[in-house]
C-alpha positions as CSV (number, residue, x, y, z in Angstrom):
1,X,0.0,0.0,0.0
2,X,1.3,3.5,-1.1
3,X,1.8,5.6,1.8
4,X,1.7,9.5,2.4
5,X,3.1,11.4,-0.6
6,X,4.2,8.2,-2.7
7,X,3.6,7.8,-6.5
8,X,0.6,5.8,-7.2
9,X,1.6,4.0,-11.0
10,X,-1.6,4.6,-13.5
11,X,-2.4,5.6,-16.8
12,X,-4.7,8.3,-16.5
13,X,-4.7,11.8,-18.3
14,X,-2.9,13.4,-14.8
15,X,-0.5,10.3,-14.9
16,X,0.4,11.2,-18.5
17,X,1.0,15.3,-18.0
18,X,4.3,17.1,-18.3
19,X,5.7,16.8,-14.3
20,X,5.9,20.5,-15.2
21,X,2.6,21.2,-16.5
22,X,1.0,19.1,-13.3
23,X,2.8,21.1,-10.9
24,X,2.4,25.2,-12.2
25,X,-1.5,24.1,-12.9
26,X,-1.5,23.1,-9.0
27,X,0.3,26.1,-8.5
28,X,-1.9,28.5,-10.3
29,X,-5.5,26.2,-9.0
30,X,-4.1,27.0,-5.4
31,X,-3.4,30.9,-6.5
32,X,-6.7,31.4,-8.1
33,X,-9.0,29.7,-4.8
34,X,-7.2,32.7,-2.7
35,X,-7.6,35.3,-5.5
36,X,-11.8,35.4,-4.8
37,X,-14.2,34.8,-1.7
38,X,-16.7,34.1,-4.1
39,X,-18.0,31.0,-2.4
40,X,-19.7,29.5,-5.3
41,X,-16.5,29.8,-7.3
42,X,-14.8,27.8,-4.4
43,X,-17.0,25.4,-4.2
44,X,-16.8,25.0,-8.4
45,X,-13.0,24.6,-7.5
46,X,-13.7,22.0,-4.9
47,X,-15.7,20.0,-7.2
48,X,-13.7,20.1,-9.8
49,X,-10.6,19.0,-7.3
50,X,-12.4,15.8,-6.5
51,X,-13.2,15.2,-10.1
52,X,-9.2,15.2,-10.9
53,X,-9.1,13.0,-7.8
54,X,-11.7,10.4,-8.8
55,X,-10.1,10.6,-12.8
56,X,-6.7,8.9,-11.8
57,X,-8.3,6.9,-9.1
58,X,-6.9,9.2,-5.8
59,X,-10.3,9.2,-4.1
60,X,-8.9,7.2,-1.1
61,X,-6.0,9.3,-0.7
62,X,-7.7,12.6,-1.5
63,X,-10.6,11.9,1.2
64,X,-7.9,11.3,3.9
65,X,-6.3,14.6,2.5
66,X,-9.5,16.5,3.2
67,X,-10.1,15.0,6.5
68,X,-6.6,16.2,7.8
69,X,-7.3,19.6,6.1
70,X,-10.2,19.9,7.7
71,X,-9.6,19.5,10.6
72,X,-6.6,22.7,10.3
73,X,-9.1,25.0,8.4
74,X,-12.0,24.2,11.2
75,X,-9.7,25.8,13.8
76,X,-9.1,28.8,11.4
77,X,-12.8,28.7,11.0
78,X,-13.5,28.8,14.5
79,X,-11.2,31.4,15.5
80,X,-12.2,33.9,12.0
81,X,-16.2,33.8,13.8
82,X,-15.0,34.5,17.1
83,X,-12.6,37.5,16.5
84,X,-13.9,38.8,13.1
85,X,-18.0,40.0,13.8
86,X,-19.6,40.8,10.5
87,X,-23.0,40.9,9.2
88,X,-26.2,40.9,11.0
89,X,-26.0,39.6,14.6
90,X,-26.7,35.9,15.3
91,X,-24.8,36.0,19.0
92,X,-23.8,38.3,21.3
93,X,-20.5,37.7,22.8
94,X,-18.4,39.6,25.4
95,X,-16.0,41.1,23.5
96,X,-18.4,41.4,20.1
97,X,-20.7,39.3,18.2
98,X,-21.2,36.1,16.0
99,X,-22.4,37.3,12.6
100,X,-23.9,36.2,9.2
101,X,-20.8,37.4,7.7
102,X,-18.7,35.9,10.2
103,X,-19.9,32.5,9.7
104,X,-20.1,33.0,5.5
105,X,-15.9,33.7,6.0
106,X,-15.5,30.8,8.3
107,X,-17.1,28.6,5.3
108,X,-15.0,30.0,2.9
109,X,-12.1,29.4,4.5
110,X,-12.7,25.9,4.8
111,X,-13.8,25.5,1.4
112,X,-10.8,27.5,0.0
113,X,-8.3,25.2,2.0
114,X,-10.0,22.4,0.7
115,X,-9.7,23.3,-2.8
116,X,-6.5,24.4,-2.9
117,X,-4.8,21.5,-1.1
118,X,-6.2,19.2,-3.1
119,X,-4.5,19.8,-6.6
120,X,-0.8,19.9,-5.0
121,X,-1.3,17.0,-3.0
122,X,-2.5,14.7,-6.2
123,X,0.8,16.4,-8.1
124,X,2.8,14.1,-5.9
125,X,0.6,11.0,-5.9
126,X,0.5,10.9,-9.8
127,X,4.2,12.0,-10.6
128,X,7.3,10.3,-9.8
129,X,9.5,12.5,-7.1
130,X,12.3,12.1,-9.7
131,X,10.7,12.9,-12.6
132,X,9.3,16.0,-11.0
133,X,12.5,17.6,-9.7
134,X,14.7,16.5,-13.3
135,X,11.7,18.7,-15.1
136,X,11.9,21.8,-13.1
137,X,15.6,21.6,-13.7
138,X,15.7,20.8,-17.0
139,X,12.5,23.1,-18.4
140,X,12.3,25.8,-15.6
141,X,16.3,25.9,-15.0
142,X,15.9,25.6,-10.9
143,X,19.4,24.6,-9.6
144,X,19.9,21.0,-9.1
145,X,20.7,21.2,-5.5
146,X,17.6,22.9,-4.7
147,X,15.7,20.3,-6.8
148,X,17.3,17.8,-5.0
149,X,16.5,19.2,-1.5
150,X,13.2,20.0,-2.2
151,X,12.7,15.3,-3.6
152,X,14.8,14.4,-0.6
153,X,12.1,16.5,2.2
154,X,9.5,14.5,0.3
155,X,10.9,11.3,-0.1
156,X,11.6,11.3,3.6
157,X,8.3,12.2,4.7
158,X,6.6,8.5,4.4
159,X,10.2,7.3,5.4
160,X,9.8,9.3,9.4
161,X,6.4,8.3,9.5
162,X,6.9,5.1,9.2
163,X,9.6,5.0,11.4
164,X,7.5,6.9,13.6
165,X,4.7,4.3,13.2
166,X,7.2,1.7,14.1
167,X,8.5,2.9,17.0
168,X,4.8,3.5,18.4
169,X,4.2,-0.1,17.9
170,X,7.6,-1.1,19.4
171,X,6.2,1.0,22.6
172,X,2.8,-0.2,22.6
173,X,4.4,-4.1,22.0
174,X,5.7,-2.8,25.5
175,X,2.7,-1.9,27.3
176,X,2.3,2.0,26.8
177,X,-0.9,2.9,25.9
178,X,-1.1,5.9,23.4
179,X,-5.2,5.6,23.2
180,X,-5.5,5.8,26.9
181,X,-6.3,9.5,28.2
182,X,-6.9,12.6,26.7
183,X,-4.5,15.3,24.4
184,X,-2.3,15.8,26.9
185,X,-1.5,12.6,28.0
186,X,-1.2,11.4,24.4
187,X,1.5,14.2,23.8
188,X,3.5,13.7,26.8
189,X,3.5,10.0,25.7
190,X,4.7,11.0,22.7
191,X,8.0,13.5,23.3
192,X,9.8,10.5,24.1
193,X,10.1,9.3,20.8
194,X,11.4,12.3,19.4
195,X,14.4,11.3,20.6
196,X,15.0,7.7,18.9
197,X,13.1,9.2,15.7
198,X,15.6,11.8,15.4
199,X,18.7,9.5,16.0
200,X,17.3,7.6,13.3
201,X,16.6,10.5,11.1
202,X,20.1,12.1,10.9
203,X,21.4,8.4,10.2
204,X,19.1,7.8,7.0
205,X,20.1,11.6,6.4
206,X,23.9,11.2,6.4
207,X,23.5,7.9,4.6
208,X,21.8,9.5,1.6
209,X,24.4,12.5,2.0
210,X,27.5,10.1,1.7
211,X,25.5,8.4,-1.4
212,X,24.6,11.4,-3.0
213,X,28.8,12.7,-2.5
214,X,29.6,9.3,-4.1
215,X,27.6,9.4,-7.3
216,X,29.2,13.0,-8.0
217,X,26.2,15.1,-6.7
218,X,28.4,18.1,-6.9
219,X,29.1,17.8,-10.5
220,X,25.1,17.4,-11.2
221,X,24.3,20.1,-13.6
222,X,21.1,20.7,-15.7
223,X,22.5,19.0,-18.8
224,X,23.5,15.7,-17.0
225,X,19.7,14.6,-16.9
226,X,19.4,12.1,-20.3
227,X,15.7,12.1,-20.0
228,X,13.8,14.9,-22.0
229,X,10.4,16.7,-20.8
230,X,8.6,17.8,-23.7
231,X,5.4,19.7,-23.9
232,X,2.4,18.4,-25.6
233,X,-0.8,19.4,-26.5
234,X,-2.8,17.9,-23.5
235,X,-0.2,20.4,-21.2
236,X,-0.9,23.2,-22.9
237,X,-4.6,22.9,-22.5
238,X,-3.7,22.1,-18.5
239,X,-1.6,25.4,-18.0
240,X,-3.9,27.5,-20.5
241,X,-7.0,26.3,-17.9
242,X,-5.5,26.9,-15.1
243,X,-4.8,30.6,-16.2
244,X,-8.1,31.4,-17.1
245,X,-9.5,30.0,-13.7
246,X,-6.9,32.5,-12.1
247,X,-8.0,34.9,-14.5
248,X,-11.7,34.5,-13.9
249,X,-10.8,34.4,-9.4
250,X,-9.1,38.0,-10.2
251,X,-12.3,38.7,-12.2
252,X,-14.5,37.2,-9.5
253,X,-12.6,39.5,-6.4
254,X,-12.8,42.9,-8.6
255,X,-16.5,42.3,-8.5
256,X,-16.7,42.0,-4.9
């Protein structure tokens, strides 16, 4: 089973896009949802999120993506009614008042989150981590060694958490019980394995750094990459969407 952030193989239209192409219409998705408040334009967005998400079979993936967001933007939500009173009064609070326009913002701010998350996170399930730094370097001429920084934090993402994972199960195997009690307990039970999670983190990290030294990392340029990452008509169409979307958010907030 692929874990958080891995490639998921298929052959669907997403699959098949420039790395390039995948990753500035994620961009440019994410840029338009916090162009406009227009909350039916958001929720267009959101729907058409899922859509991608349900084309190249990331429904699984994409609903545990949502749920995590969700539960960030509800915080954000909650504290945007509290603090920001606008509208026509619904309650009366100490310090100010709940509003219609309070709780329209809170919404929107979920639904934004939502909607922008959901494009960048696919980008990574549908395109191999190599593929996607060797385009930026080789079509958008980003330096390798930033390239490879930015595959390296994302290839060792899954890798912590599963070490994290094991290490829980290596504790609970031992009779600590992480479900016991409430947020508090469960953190104080869990600062302990910081520790043997970070000892094993700078090992894997110095490993991939000797490795990387070995194979001549330093003498990486942009024309060492033989593979090619050539536009074709289906990107064009992606990129060329994704700009009018922006367009039409811009359009959307001047309205407003």
């Amino acid at each position: 089973m692929n874990g958080f952030l891995e490639y998921v193989p298929g052959n669907s239209l997403l699959h098949r896009l420039n790395p390039v192409a995948k990753l500035l219409f994620a961009v440019l998705f994410a840029v338009a949802c916090f162009c406009t408040g227009n909350l039916a334009f958001l929720g267009a967005m959101l729907a058409g999120g899922i859509a991608m998400a349900a084309s190249c079979g990331m429904m699984r993936q994409t609903l545990g993506l949502m749920k995590a967001v969700l539960v960030f933007s509800a915080i954000l939500a909650v504290l945007l009614v509290l603090t920001t009173p606008r509208g026509d009064v619904l309650v009366e609070l100490p310090w100010g008042y709940i509003g219609t326009g309070s709780v329209l913002a809170a919404v929107t701010t979920i639904v934004r989150l939502e909607a922008a998350a959901i494009p960048l996170f696919l980008t990574f399930y549908v395109t191999k981590i190599t593929d996607l730094s060797n385009a930026v370097v080789k079509v958008l001429h980003v330096p390798y060694k930033y390239a490879f920084t930015f595959a390296s934090t994302v290839h060792f993402i899954p890798v912590f958490m599963n070490d994290m994972k094991g290490i829980m199960e290596a504790q609970t195997a031992r009779g600590v019980e992480f479900d016991v009690g409430g947020v508090v307990n469960k953190v104080r039970l869990m600062v302990p394995l910081c520790v043997p999670l970070l000892v094993s983190s700078v090992r894997k990290t110095n490993s991939a750094a000797i490795a990387a030294e070995v194979r001549g990392f330093n003498l990486r340029t942009r024309a060492s990459g033989y593979k090619r990452y050539p536009f074709a008509s289906p990107d064009v169409v992606a990129l060329l969407l994704a700009i009018a979307l922006l367009a039409a958010a811009i359009a959307l907030s001047a309205l407003l």
